[in-house]
Residue frames as a rotation matrix with the C-alpha (Angstrom) as fourth column:
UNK 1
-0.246 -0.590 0.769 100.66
-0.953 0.002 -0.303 110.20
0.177 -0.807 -0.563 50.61
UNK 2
-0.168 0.211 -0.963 100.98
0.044 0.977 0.207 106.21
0.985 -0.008 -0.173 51.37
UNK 3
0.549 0.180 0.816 99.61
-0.818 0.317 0.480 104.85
-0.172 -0.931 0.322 54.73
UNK 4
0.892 -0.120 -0.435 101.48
0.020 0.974 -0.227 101.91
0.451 0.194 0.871 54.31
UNK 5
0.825 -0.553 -0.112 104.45
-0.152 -0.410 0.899 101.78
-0.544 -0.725 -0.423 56.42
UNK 6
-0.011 -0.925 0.379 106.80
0.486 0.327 0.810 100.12
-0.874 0.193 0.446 54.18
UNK 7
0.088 -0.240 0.967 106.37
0.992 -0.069 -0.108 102.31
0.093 0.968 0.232 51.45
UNK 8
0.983 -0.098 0.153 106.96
-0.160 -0.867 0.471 105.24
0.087 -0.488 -0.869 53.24
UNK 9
0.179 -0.978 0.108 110.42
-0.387 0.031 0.922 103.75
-0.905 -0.207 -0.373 54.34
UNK 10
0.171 -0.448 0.878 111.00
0.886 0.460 0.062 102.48
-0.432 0.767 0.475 50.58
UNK 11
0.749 0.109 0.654 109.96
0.482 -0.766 -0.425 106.25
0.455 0.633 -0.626 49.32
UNK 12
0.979 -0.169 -0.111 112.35
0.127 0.087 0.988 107.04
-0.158 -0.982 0.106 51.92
UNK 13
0.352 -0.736 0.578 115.10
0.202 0.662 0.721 105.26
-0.914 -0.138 0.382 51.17
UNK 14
0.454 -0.330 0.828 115.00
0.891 0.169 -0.422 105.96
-0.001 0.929 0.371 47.18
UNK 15
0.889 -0.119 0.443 116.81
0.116 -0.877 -0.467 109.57
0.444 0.466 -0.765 47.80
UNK 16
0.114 -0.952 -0.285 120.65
0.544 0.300 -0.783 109.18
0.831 -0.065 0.552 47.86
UNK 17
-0.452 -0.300 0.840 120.60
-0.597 -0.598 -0.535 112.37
0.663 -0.743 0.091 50.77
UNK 18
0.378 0.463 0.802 118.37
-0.899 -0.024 0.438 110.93
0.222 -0.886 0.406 53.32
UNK 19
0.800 -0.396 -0.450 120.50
0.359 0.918 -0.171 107.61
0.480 -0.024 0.877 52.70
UNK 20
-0.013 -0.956 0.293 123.30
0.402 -0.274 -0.874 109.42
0.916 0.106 0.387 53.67
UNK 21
0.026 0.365 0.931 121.59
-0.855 -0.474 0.210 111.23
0.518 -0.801 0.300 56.88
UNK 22
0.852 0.440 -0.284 120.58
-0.302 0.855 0.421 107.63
0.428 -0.273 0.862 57.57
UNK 23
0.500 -0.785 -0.365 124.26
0.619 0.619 -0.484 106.19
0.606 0.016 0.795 57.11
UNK 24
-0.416 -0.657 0.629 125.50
-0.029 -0.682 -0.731 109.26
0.909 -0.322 0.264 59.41
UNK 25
0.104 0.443 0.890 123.19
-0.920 -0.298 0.256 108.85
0.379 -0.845 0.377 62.08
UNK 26
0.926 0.026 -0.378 124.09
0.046 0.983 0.180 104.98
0.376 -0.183 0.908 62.50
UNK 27
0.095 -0.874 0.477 126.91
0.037 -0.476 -0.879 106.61
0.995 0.101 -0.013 63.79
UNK 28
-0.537 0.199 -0.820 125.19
0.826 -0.072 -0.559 108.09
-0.170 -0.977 -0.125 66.64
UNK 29
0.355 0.766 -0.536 123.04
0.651 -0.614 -0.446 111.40
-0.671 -0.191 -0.717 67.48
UNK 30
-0.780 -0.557 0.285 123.66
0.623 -0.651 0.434 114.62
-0.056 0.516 0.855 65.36
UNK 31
-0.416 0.619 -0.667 121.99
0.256 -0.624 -0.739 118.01
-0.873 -0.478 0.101 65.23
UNK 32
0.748 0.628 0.214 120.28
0.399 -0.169 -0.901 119.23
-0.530 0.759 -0.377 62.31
UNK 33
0.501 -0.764 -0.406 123.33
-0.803 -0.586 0.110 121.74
-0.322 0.271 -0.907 61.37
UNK 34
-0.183 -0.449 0.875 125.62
-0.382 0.852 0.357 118.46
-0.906 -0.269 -0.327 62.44
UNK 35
-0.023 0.439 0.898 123.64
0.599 0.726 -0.339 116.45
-0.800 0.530 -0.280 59.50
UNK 36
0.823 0.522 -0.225 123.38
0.223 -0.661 -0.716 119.46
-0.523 0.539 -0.660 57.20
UNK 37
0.380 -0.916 -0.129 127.05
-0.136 -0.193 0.972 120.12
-0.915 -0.352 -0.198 57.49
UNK 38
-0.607 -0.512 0.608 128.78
0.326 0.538 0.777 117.30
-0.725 0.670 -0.160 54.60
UNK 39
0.049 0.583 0.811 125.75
0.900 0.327 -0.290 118.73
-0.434 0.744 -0.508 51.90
UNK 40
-0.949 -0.314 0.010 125.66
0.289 -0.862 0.417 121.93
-0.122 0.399 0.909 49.29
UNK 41
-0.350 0.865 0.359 122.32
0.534 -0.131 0.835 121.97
0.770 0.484 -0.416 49.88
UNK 42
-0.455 -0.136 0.880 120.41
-0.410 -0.845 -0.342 124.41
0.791 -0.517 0.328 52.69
UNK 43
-0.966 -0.138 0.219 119.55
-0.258 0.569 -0.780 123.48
-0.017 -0.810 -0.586 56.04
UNK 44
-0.236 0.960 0.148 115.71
-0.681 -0.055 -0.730 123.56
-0.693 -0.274 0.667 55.55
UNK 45
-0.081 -0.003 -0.997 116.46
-0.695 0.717 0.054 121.62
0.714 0.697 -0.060 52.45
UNK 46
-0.562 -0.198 -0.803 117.80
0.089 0.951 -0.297 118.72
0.822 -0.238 -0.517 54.80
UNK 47
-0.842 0.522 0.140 114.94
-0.221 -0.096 -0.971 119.57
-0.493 -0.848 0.196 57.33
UNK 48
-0.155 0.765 -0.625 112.86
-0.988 -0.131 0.085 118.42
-0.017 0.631 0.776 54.63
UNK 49
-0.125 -0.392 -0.911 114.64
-0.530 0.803 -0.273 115.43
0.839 0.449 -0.308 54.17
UNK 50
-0.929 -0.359 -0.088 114.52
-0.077 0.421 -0.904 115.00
0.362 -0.833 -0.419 57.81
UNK 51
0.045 0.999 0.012 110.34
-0.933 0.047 -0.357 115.33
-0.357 0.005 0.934 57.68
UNK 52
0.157 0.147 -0.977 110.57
-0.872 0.485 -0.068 112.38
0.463 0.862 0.204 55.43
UNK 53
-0.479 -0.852 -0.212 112.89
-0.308 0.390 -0.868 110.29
0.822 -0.350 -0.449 57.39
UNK 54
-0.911 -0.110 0.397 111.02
-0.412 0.231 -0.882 110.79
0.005 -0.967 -0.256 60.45
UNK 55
-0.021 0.981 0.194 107.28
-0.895 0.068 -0.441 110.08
-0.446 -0.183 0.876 58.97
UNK 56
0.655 0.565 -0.502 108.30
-0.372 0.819 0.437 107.01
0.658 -0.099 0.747 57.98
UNK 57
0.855 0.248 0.456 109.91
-0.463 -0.031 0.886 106.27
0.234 -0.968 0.088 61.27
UNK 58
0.765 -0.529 -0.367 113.39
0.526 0.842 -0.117 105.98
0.371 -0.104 0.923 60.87
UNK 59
-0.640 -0.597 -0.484 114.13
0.576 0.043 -0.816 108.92
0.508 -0.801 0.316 62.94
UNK 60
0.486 0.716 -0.502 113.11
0.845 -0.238 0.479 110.54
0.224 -0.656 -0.721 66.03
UNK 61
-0.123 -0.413 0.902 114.02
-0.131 -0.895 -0.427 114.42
0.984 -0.171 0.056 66.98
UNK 62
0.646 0.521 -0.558 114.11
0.734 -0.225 0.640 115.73
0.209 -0.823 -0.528 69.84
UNK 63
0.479 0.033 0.877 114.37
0.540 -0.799 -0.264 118.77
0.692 0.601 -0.401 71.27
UNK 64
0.135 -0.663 -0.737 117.17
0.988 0.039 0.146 120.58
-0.068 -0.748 0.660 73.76
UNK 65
-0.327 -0.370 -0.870 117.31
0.121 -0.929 0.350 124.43
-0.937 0.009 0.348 74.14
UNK 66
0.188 0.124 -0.974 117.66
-0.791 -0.568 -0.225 126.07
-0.582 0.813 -0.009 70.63
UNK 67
-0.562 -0.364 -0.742 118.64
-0.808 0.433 0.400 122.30
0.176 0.825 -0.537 68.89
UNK 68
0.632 0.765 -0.121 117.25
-0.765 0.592 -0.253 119.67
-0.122 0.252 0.960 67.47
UNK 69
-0.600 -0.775 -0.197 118.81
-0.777 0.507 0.372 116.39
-0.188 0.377 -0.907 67.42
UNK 70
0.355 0.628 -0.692 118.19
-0.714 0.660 0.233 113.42
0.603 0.412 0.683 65.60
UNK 71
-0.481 -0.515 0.710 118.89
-0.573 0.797 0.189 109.76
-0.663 -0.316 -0.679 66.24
UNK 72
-0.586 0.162 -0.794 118.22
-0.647 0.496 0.579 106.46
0.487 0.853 -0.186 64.06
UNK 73
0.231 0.610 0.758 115.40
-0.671 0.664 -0.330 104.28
-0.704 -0.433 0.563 64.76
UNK 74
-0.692 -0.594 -0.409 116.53
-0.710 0.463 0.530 101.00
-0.126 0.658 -0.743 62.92
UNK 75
-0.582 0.559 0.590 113.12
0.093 0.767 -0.635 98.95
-0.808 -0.315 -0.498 63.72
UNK 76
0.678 0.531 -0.508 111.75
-0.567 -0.063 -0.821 100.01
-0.468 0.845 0.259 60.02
UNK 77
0.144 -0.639 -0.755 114.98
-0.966 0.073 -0.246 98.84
0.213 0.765 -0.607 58.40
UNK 78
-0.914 -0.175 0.365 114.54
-0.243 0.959 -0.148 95.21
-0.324 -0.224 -0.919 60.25
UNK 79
0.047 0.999 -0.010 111.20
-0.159 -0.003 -0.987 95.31
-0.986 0.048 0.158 59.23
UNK 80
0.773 0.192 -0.605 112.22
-0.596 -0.106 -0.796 95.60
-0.217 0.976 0.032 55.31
UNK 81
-0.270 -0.869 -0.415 115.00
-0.948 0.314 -0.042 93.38
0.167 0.383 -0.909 55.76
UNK 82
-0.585 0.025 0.811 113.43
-0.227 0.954 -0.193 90.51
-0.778 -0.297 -0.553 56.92
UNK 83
0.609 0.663 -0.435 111.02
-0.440 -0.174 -0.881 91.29
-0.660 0.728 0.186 54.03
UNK 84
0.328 -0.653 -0.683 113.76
-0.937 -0.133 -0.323 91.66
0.120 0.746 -0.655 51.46
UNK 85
-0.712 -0.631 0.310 115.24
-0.679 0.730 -0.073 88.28
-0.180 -0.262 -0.948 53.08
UNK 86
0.329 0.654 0.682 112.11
0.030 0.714 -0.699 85.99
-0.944 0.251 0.215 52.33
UNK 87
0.884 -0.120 -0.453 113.15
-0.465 -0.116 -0.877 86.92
0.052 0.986 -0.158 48.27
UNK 88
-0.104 -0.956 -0.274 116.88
-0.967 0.162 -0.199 86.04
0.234 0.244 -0.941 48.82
UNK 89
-0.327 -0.188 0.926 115.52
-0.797 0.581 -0.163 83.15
-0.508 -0.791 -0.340 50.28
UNK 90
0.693 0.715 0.094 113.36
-0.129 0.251 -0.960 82.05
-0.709 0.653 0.266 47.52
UNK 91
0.699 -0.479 -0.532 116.48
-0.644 -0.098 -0.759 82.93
0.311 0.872 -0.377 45.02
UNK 92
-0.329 -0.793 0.512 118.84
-0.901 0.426 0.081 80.71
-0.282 -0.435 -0.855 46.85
UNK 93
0.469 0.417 0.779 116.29
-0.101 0.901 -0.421 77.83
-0.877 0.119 0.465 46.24
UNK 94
0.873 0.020 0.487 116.27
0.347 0.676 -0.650 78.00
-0.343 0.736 0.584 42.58
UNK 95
0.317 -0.830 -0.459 119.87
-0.856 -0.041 -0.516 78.59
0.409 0.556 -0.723 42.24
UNK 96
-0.231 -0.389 0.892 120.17
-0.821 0.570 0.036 75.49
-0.523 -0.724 -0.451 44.24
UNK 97
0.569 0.563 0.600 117.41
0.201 0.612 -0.765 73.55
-0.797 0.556 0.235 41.61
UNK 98
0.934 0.026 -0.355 119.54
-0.356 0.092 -0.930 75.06
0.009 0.995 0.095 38.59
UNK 99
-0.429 -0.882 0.192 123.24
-0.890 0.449 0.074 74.06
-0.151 -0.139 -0.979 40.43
UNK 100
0.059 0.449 0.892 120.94
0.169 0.876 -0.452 70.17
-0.984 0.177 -0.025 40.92
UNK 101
0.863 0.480 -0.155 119.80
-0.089 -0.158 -0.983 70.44
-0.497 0.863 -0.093 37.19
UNK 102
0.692 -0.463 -0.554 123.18
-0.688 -0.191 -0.700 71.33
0.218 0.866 -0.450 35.64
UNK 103
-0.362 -0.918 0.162 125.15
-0.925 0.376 0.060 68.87
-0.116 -0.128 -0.985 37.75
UNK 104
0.042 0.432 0.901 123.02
0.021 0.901 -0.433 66.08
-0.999 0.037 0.029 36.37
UNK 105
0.908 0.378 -0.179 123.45
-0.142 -0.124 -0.982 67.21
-0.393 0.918 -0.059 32.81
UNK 106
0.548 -0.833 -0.079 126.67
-0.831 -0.553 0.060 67.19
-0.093 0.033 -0.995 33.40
UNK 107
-0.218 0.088 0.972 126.88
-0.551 0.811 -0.197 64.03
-0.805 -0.579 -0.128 34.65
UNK 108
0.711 0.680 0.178 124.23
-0.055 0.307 -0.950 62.86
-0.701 0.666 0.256 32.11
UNK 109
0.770 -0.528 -0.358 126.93
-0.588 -0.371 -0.719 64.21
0.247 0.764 -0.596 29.18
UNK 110
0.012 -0.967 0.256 129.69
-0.985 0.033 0.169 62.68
-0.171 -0.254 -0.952 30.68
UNK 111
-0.137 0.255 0.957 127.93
-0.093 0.959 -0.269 58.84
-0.986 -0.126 -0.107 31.02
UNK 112
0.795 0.452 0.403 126.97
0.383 0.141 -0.913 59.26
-0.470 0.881 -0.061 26.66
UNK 113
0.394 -0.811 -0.433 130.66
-0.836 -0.512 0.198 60.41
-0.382 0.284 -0.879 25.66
UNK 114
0.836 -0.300 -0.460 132.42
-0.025 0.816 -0.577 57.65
0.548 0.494 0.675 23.68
């Protein structure tokens, strides 16, 4: 088990159902059943999935009578995007240094043509 928070919400994230739970609850609320519904798989199955989900903290249950509803906590998923966004930032540079680079060879080729 990781203690890290962001690998929890990467280990998360790498199973196509709980993406899907995820992408249904950005919707809005939904009960367990509600979320269980669109899968061939059994509710305790996706009450697994929904253990997962919620220890690393991208949702929260709560309880009402006999149901359980979720909801989406998006403050992990800004958390791994701003991550993820320092890299795109970094990759923008050096495609910027190899666009520089090739439009000076270019250049360069063009000035040594006959």
């Amino acid at each position: 088990m990781t203690t890290d928070p962001a690998d929890a919400v990467f280990a998360a994230l790498a199973d196509p159902t709980r993406r899907a739970i995820l992408a249904r609850l950005a919707t809005g609320e939904a009960t367990v059943s509600e979320l269980a519904a669109p899968f061939p798989i059994s509710v305790q199955a996706i009450s697994k999935h929904l253990a997962v989900l919620e220890r690393a903290g991208l949702i929260v249950r709560t309880r009402e009578a006999q149901w359980r509803r979720c909801r989406l906590d998006s403050a992990p998923l800004r958390t791994l995007a701003e991550w993820v966004d320092q890299y795109r930032r970094l990759w923008d540079d050096r495609y910027d240094t190899l666009d520089d680079y090739l439009r000076d060879l270019k250049e360069t080729h063009h000035e040594q043509a006959p």
